[in-house]
Backbone as CSV, one residue per row, in Angstrom:
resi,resn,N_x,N_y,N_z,CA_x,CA_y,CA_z,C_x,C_y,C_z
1,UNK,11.342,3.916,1.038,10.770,3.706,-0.269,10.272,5.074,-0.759
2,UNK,10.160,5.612,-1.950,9.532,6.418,-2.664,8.136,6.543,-3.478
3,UNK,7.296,7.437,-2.758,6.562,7.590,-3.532,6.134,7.692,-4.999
4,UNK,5.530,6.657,-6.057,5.542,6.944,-7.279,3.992,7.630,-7.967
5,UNK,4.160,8.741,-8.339,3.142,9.492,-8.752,2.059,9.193,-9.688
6,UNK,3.064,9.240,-10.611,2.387,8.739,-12.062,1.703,7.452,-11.751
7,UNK,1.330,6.878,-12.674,0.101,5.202,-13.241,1.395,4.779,-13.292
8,UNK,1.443,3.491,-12.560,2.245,2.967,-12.230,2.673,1.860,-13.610
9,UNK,3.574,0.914,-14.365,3.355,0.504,-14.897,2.878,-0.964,-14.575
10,UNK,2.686,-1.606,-15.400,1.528,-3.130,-15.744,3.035,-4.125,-14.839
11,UNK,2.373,-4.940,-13.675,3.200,-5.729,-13.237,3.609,-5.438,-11.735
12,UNK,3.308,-4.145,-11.669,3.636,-4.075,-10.139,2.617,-4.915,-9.336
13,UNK,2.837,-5.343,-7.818,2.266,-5.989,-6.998,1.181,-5.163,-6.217
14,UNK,0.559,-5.758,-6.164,-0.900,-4.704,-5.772,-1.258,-5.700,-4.122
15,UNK,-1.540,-4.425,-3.113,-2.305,-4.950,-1.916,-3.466,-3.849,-1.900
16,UNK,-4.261,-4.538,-1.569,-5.547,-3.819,-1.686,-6.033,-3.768,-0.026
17,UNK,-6.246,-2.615,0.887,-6.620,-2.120,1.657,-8.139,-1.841,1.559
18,UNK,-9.324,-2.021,1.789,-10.645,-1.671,2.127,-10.839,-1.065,3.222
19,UNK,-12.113,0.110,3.219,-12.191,0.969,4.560,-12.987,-0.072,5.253
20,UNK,-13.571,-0.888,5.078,-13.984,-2.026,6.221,-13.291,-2.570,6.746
21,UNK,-12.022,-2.724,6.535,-11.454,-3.247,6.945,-10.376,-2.765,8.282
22,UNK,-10.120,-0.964,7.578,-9.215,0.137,8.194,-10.455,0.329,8.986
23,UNK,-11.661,0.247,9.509,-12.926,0.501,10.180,-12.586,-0.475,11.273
24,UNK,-13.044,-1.708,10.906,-12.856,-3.454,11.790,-11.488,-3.190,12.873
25,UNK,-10.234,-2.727,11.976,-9.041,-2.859,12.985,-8.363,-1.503,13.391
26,UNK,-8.903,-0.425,13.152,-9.173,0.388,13.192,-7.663,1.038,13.607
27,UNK,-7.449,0.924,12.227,-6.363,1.611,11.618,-6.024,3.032,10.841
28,UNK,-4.883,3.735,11.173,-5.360,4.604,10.866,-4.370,4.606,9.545
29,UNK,-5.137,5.431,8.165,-4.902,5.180,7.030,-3.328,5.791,6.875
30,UNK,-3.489,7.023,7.615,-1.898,7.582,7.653,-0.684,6.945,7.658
31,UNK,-1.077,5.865,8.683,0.177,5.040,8.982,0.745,4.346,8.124
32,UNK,-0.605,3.910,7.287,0.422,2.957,5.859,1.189,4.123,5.192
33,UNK,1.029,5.012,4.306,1.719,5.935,4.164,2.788,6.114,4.674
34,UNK,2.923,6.498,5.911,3.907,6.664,6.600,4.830,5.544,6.855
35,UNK,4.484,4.048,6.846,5.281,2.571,6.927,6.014,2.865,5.598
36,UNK,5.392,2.922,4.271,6.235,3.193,3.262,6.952,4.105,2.800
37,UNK,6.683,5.397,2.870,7.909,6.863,3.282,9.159,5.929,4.017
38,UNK,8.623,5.603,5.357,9.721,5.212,6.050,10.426,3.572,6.181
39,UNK,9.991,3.156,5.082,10.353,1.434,4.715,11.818,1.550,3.800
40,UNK,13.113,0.599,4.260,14.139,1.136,3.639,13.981,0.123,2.561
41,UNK,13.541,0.845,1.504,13.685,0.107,0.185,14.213,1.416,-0.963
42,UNK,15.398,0.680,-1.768,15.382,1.541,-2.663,14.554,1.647,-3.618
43,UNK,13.238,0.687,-3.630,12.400,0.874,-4.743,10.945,1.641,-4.271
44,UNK,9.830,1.780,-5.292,8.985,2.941,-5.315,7.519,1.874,-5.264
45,UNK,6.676,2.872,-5.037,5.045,2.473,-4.170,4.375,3.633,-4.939
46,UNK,3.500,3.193,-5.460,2.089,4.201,-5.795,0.613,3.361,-4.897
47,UNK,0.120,4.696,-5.239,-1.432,4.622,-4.330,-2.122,5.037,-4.626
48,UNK,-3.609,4.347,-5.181,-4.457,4.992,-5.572,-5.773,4.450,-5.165
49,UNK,-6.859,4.963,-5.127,-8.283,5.195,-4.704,-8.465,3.768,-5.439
50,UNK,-8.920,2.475,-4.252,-9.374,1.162,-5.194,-10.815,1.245,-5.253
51,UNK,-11.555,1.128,-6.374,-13.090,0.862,-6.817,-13.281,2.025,-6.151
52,UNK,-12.684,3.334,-6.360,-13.211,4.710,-6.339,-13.192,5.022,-4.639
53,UNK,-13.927,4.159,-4.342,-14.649,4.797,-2.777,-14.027,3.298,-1.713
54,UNK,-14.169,2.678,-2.475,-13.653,1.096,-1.267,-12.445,0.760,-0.294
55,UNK,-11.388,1.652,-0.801,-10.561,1.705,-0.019,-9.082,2.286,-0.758
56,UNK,-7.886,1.650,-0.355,-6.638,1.585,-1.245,-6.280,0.865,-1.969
57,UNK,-5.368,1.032,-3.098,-5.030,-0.198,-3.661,-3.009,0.499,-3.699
58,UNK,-2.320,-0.007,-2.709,-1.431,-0.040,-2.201,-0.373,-0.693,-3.631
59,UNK,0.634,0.123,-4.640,0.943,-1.246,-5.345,2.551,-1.029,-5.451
60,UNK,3.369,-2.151,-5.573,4.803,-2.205,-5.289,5.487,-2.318,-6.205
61,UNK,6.363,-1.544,-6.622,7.324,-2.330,-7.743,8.384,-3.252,-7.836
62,UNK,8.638,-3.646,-6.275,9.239,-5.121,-5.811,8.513,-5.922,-5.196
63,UNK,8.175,-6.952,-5.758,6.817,-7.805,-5.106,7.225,-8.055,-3.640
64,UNK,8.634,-8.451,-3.362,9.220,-8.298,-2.006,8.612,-7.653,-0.994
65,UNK,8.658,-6.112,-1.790,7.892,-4.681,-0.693,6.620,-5.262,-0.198
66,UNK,6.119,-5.651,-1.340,4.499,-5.809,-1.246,4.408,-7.088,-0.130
67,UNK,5.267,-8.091,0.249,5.335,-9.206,1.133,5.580,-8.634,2.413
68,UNK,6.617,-7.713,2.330,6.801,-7.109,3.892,5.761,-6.163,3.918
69,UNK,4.964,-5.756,3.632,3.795,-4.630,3.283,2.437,-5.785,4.170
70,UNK,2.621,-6.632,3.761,1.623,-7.867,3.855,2.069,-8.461,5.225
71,UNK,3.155,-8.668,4.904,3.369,-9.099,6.982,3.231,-7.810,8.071
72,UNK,3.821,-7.019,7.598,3.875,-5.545,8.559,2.858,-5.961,8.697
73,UNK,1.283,-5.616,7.638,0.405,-5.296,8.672,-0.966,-6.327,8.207
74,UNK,-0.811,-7.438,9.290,-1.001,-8.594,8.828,-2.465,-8.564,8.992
75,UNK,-3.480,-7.933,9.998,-4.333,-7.744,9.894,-5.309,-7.075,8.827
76,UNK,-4.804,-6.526,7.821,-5.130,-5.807,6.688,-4.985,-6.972,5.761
């Protein structure tokens, strides 16, 4: 999958990651990153800072991604 830079547009699928949560299962944040770099999708992923300080907000432009995103890492 590809990283998408820009503000993503209205409609993509959003998973939201919290550091309480990357704390609790103690995960390391890199790895999501790195699951999606290396996830074979021809479609694109942006990421940005959710409620500033709370964690990620992970978002997909194939809601699909965002389901295998959600099983991969089911504890999140």
């Amino acid at each position: 999958m590809m990283q998408f830079v820009a503000w993503p547009p209205p409609g993509w699928t959003e998973c939201v990651v919290t550091w309480d949560t990357i704390f609790e299962k103690r995960c390391r944040p890199q790895a999501l990153y790195e699951w999606c770099d290396q996830y074979a999708s021809p479609n694109r992923y942006h990421v940005h800072g959710w409620e500033s300080t709370e964690g990620f907000a992970f978002r997909f432009e194939d809601p699909r991604d965002a389901t295998v995103f959600k099983l991969t890492w089911p504890a999140l």
